[in-house]
C-alpha positions in Angstrom: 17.4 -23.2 -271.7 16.2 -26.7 -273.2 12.4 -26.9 -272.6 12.2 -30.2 -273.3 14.8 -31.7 -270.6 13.2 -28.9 -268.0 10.1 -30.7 -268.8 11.7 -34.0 -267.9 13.4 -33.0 -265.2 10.3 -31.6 -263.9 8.0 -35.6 -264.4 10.9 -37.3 -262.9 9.0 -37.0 -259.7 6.1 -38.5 -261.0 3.2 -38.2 -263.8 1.9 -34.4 -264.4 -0.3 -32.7 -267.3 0.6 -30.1 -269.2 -0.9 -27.2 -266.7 0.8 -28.5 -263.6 3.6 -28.9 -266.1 4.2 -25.2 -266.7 3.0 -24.0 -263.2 5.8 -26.2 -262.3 8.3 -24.3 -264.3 7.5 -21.0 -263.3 7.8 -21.8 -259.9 10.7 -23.9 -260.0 12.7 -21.4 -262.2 11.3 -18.0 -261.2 13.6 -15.9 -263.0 13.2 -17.9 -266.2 11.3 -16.6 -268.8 7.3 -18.3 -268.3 6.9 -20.9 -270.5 3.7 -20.5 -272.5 0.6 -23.1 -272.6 1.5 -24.0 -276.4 5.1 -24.3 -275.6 4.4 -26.6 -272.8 1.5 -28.8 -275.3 4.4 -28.7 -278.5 7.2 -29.9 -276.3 5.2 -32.7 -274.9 4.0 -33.7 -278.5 7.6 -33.8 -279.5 8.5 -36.0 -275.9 5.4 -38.2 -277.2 6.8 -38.7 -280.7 10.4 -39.7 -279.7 9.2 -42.0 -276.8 10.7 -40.2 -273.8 6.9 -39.3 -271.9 4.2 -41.9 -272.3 0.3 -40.6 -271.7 -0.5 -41.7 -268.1 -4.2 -40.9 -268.4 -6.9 -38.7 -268.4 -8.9 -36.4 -265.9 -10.9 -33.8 -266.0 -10.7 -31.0 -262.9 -14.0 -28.6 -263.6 -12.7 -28.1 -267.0 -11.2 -29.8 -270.2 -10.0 -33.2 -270.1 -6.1 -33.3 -269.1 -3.9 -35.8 -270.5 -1.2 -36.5 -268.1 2.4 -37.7 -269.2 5.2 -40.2 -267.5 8.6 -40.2 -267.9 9.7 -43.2 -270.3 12.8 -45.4 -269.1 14.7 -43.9 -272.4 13.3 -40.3 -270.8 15.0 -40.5 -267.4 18.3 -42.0 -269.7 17.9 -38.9 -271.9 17.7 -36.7 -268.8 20.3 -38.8 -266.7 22.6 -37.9 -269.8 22.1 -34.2 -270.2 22.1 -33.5 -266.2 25.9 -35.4 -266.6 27.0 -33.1 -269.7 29.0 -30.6 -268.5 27.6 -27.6 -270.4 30.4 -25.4 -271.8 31.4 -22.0 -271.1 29.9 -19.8 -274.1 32.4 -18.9 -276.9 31.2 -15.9 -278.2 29.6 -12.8 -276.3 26.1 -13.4 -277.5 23.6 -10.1 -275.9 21.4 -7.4 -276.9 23.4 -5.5 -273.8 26.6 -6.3 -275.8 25.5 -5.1 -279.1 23.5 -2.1 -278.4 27.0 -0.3 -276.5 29.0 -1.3 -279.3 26.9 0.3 -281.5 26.6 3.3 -279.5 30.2 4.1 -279.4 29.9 3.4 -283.2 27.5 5.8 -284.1 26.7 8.1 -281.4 29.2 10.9 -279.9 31.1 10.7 -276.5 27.8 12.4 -274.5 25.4 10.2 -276.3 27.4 7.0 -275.6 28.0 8.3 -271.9 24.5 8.8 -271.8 22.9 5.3 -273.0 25.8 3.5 -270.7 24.5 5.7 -267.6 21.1 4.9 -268.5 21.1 1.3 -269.2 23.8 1.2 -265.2 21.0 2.9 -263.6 18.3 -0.2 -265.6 20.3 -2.7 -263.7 20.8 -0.9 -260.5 17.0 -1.3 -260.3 16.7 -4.5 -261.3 19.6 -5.6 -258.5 17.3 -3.5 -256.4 14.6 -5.6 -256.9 16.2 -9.1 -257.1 17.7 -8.4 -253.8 14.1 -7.4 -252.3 12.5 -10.8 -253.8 15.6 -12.8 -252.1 15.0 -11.3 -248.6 11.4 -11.1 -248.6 10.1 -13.8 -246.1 8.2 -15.7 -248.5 11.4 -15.8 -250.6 11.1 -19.9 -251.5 14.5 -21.7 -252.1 13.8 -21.4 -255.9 13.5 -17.8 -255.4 16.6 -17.0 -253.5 18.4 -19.4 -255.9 17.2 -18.1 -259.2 17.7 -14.6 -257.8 21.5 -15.1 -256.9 21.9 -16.6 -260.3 20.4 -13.1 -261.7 22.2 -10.9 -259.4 25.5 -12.6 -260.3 24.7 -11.5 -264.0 23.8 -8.2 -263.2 26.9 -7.7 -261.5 29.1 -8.9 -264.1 26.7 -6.4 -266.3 27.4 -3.7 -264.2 30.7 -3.8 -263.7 31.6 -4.4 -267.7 29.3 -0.7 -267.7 31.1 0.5 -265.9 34.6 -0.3 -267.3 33.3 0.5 -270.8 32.3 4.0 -269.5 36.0 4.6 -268.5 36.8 3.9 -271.5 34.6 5.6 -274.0 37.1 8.5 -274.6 39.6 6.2 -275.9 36.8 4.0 -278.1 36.5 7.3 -279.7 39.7 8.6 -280.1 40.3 5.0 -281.9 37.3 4.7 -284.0 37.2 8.2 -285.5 41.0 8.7 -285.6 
């Protein structure tokens, strides 16, 4: 994810500080990673620096004063540009998922790779389990719903590589330890 086009995304519809910023985020993209405070305050800083937020004052809600940001002319171009650049499909299988069942059929016999596939199908299960509960709920919001699909999809794709790979870890072993 790119933080600081999120963030401009997210002032396009008008001046914000950096709390409404990141309650903002996590709303908007539910099943994103929450951005932290510091996050948030660094990106800004770096927006500041290469002109594409300008402050837009100062107030002061029961607490510390809040500096509130605007998107620049050069911001909105910056943004206009990276919401028109087709992002590309990822060239290399790039997961801690990926990696971990590799190395199980590596290192671990045909049980003990059986049994960390079977465990991390039945993680995702759950976690489909509970995406499809936050989707259907009737306070699901349209960010919700949208960021759950996007998660389910994964999983599903997740699942059914497990599943595949768990056909097929006979033959991983025959070929590895032949």
């Amino acid at each position: 994810m790119s933080t600081p086009h999120v963030l401009l995304g997210l002032l396009a519809s008008g001046t914000k500080h950096g709390y409404e910023l990141k309650r903002a985020h996590d709303q908007r993209l539910p099943q994103a990673r929450p951005l932290a405070f510091g996050q948030v305050y660094a990106t800004l800083g770096r927006l500041l620096r290469d002109g594409l937020v300008t402050p837009a004052g100062q107030d002061r809600l029961a607490g510390p004063d809040r500096m509130a940001y605007a998107l620049t002319e050069q911001g909105r171009a910056t943004l206009d540009q990276w919401l028109g650049t087709v992002e590309p499909p990822i060239p290399y299988v790039n997961s801690t998922l990926f990696a971990k069942v590799v190395v199980a059929l590596l290192v671990a016999d045909t049980d003990r790779a059986r049994g960390y596939l079977i465990a991390q199908r039945r993680a995702h299960t759950e976690r489909l389990r509970e995406l499809t509960a936050l989707k259907t709920a009737p306070s699901a919001t349209v960010a919700d719903i949208v960021g759950a699909d996007y998660a389910i999809t994964h999983l599903d794709a997740d699942l059914r590589w497990l599943q595949t790979t768990l056909e097929r870890v006979a033959d991983w072993h025959r070929e590895v330890h032949s």
